[in-house]
C-alpha positions as CSV (number, residue, x, y, z in Angstrom):
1,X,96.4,82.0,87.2
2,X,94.0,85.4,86.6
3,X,92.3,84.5,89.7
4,X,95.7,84.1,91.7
5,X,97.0,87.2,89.9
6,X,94.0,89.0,91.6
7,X,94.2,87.8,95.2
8,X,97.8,89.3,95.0
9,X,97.2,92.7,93.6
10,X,96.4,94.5,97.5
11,X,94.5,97.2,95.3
12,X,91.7,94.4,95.0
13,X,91.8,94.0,98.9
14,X,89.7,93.1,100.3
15,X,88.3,89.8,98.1
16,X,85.6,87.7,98.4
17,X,86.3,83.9,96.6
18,X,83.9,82.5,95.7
19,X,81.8,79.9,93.0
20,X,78.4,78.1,92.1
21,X,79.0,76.0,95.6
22,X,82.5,77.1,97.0
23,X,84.2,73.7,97.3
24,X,86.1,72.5,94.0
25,X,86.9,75.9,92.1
26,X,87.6,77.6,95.0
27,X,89.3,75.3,97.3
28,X,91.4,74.9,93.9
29,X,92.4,78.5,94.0
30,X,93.1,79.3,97.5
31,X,94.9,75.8,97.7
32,X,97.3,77.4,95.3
33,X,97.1,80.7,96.9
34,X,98.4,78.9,100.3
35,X,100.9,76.7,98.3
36,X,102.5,80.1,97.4
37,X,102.3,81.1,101.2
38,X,104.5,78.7,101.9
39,X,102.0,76.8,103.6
40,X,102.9,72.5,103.8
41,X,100.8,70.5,101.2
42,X,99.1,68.4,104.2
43,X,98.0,71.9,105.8
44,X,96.5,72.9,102.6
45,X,95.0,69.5,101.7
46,X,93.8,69.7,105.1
47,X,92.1,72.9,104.4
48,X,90.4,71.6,101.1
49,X,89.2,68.7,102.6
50,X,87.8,70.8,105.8
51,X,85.6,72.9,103.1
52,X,84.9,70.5,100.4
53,X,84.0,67.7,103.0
54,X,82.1,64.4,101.6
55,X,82.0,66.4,98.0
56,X,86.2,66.4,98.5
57,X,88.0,65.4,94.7
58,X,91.3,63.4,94.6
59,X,92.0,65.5,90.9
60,X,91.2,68.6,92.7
61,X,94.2,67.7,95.2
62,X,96.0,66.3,92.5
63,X,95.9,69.5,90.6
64,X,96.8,71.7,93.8
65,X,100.0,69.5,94.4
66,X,101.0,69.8,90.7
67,X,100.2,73.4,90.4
68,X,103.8,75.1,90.1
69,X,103.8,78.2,91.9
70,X,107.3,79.4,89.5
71,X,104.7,80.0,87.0
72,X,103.4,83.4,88.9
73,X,107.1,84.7,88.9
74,X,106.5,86.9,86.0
75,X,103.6,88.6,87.5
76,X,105.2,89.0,91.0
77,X,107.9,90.2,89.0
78,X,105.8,92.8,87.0
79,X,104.9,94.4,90.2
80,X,106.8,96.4,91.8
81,X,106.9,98.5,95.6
82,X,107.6,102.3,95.2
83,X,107.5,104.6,98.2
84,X,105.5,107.9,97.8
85,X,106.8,111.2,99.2
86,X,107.8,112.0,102.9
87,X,105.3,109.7,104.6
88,X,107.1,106.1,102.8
89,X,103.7,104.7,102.7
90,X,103.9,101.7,100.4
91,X,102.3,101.4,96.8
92,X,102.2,98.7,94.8
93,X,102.2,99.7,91.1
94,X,102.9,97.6,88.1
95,X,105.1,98.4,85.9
96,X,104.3,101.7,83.4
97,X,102.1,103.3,86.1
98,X,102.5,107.0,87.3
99,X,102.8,107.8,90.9
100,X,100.1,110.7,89.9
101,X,96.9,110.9,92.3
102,X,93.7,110.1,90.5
103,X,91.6,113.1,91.0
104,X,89.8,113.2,94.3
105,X,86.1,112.4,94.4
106,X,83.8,114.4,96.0
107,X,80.3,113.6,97.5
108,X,77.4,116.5,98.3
């Protein structure tokens, strides 16, 4: 769930997922993350397998197709799209935050 509820914060854009070998951890998480893309289960599987080749787990597929995607309603929920000034450029804030600029960093 932390891991999912950083691929959807677009301030963390853009992300690199990784672990120790980049098969069962992260084919786990971005299985999920496709499952709440809407993706099909056999695309995703698909995917996993594609990544995870001969090393490919039946739990780690198990987990993905059990893995209820309602659960990250509340942090979808906490987030929220204001529009800022004349130019409506998007910003996604969570909940409590100020629309105030962080002071501008300079380089000499």
């Amino acid at each position: 769930m932390e891991a999912l509820k950083i691929l959807l914060d677009v301030r963390n854009h853009p992300v690199l997922i990784h672990c120790k070998r980049g098969k069962h951890r992260t084919g786990c998480v971005v299985g999920c993350f496709r499952k709440m893309q809407n993706w099909c289960l056999s695309s995703v599987f698909e995917e996993y397998q594609r990544y995870a080749g001969a090393k490919s787990r039946t739990a780690d597929l198990t987990f993905i197709e059990m893995f209820d995607i309602i659960n990250l309603r509340q942090c979808l929920y906490s987030i929220i799209y204001q529009y800022q000034g004349a130019s409506k450029k998007h910003k996604l804030m969570y909940q409590g935050e100020t629309t105030q600029k962080p002071p501008r960093l300079t380089s000499f």
